[in-house]
C-alpha positions in Angstrom: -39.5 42.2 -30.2 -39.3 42.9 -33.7 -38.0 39.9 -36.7 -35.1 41.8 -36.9 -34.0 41.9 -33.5 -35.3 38.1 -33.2 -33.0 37.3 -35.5 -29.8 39.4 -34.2 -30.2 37.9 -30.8 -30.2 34.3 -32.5 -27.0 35.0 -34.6 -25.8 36.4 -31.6 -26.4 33.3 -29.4 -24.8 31.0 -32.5 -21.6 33.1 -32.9 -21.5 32.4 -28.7 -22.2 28.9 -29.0 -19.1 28.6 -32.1 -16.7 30.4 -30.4 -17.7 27.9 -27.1 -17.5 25.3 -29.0 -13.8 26.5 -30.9 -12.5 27.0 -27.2 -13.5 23.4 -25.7 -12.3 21.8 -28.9 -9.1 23.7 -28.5 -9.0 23.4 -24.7 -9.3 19.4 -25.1 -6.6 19.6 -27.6 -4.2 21.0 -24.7 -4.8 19.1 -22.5 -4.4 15.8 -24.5 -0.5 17.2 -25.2 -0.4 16.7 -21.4 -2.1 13.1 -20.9 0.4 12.1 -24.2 3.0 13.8 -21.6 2.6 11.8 -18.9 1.9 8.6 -20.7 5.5 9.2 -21.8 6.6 10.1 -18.2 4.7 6.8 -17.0 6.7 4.4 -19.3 9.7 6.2 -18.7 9.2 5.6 -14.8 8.1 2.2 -15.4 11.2 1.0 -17.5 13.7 3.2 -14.6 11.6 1.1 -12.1 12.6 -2.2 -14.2 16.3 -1.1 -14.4 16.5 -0.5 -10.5 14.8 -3.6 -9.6 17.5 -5.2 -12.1 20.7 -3.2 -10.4 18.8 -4.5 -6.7 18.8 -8.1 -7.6 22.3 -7.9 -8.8 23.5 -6.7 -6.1 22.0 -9.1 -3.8 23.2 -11.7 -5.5 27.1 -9.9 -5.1 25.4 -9.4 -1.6 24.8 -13.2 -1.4 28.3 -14.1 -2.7 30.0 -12.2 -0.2 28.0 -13.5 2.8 29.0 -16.9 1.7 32.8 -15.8 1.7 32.2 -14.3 5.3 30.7 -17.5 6.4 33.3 -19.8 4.7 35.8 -17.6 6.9 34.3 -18.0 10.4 33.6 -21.5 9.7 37.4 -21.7 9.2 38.2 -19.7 11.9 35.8 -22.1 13.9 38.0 -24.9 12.7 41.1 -23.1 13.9 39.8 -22.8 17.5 39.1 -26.6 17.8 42.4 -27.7 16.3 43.9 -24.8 19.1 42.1 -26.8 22.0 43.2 -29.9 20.5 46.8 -28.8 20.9 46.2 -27.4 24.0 45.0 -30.6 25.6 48.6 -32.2 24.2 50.5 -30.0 26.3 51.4 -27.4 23.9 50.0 -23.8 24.5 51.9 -21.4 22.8 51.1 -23.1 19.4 47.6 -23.7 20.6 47.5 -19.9 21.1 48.9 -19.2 17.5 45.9 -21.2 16.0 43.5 -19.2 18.4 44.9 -15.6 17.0 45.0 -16.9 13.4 41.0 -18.1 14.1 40.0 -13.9 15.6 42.4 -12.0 12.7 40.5 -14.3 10.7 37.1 -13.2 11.9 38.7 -9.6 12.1 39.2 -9.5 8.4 36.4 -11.4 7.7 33.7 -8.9 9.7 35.9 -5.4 7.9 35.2 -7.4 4.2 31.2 -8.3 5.3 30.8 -4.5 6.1 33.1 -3.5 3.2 30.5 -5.3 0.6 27.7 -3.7 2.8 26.5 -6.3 4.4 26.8 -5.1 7.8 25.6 -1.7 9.5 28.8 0.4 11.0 27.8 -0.2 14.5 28.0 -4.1 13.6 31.4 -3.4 11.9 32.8 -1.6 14.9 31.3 -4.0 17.7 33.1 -7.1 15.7 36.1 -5.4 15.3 36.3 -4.9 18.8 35.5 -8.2 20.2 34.6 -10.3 17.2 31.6 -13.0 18.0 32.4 -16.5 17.1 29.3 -16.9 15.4 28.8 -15.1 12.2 26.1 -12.5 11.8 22.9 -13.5 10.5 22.2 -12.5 7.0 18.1 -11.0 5.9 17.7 -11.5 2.2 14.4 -9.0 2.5 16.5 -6.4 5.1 19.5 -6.5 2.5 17.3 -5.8 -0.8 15.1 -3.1 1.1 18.9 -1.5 1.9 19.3 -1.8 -2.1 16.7 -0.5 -2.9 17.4 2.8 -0.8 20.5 3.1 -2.2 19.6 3.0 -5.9 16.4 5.3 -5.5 18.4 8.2 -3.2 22.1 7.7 -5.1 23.8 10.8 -6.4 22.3 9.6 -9.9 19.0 8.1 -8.9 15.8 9.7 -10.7 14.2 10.4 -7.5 10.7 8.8 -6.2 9.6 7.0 -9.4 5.7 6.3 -9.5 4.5 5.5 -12.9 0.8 4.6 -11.8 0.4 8.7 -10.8 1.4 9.4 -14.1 -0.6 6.9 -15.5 -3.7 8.0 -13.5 -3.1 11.4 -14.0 -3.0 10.5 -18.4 -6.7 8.4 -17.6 -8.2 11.1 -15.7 -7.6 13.7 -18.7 -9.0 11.1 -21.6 -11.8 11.0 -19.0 -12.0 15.2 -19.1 -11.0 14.9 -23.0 -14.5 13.0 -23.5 -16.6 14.7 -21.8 -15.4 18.2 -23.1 -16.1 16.4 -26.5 -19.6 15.3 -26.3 -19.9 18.9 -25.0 -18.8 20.2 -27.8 -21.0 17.5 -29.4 -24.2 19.1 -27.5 -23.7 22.4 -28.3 -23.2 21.7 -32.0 -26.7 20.3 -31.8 -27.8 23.5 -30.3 -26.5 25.3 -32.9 -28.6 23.2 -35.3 -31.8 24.0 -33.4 -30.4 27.5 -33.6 -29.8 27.9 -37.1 -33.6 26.2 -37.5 -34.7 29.4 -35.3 -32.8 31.7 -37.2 -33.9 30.6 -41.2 -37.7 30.0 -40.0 -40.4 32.1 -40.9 -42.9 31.0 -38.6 -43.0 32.8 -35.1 -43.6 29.8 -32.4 -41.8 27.6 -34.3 -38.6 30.9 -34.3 -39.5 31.4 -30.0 -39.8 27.4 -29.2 -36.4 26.4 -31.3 -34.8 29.7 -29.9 -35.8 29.2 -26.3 -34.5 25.4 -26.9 -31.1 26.2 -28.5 -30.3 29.0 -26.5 -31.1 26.1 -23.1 -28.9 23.8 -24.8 -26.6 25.7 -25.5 -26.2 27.2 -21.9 -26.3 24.2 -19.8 -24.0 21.8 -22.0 -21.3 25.2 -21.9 -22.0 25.4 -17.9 -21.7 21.7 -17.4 -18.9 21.3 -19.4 -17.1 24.0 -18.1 -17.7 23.2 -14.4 -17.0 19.2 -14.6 -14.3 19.1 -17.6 -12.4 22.2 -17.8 
């Protein structure tokens, strides 16, 4: 092979090797936009997360309230029954039957506000209402917040499933494409330099060897770029 043709084949490799290395540089610009993306989507999620957990607590503590009115009501209605079979035992039933209906409407109205403020399922509202318990139904702190938390993440205006940490992986695992498509980038400039040595040199092993070399650089940084960070 002639100087000449030496020498096109090595410009032609270094124009390859630029335009490679213009494409991963630009290709790692891209996809930076999107790990700035959904850095932004991630803190976004995190501070709906924060506002939801915020609205949950609230309303547990409305939850919480509410329980204690329901209780206050069938301890009431408790007292009603006993001051009922007090006056029953002094001879004196109708009235001792007054205090026994005032103690279930009680209960009544205290089971319809419990399952008004949520506190109770419907089949729990429906079951009291029919034939109201004496004892009052047993109130789960955990159950009630995991019932909040439902309600806030599948509302008519909830944001959906929120999960920052995909987001946040997602932004980690393109830095992590982002540097190696740079020191890529970084490799195949340096091939370009053993290139340009190839190109300017009049000696002929010294031309072949930096030739053979750049053009080897050059390919398997592009390949192994391209195949593990693109």
């Amino acid at each position: 092979m002639s100087l000449l043709n030496q020498q096109r084949l090595i410009i032609f490799v270094i124009g390859a090797a630029t335009i490679a290395a213009g494409v991963f540089s630009w290709h790692a610009g891209q996809i930076g936009s999107t790990a700035a993306a959904d850095d932004r989507q991630s803190v976004s999620q995190t501070v709906l997360q924060q506002e939801q957990e915020i609205e949950v607590s609230l309303g547990l503590i409305g939850d919480i309230g509410a329980y204690i009115d329901y209780a206050a009501d069938y301890e009431e209605a408790l007292a009603l029954d006993d001051t009922g079979t007090e006056v029953d035992a002094q001879g004196q039933p109708t009235l001792a039957e007054t205090f026994s209906g005032d103690a279930t409407n009680l209960r009544l109205s205290a089971s319809a506000r419990g399952a008004a403020a949520g506190l109770f399922g419907q089949q729990s509202l429906y079951r009291d209402l029919d034939s109201p318990s004496t004892e009052p139904q047993p109130f789960d702190a955990e159950v009630q917040m995991e019932r909040l938390r439902a309600e806030v993440s599948t509302g008519a205006t909830a944001p959906g499933v929120l999960d920052p940490d995909h987001w946040a992986d997602e932004a980690d695992s393109i830095r992590s494409r982002m540097k190696g498509i740079r020191v890529g980038v970084l490799v195949i400039i340096l091939s370009l330099v053993v290139l340009t040595v190839a190109q300017f040199t009049k000696t002929f092993p010294v031309r072949v060897t930096a030739g053979f070399a750049g053009l080897i650089i050059f390919g398997a940084a592009a390949t192994f770029t391209a195949v593990n960070y693109w």
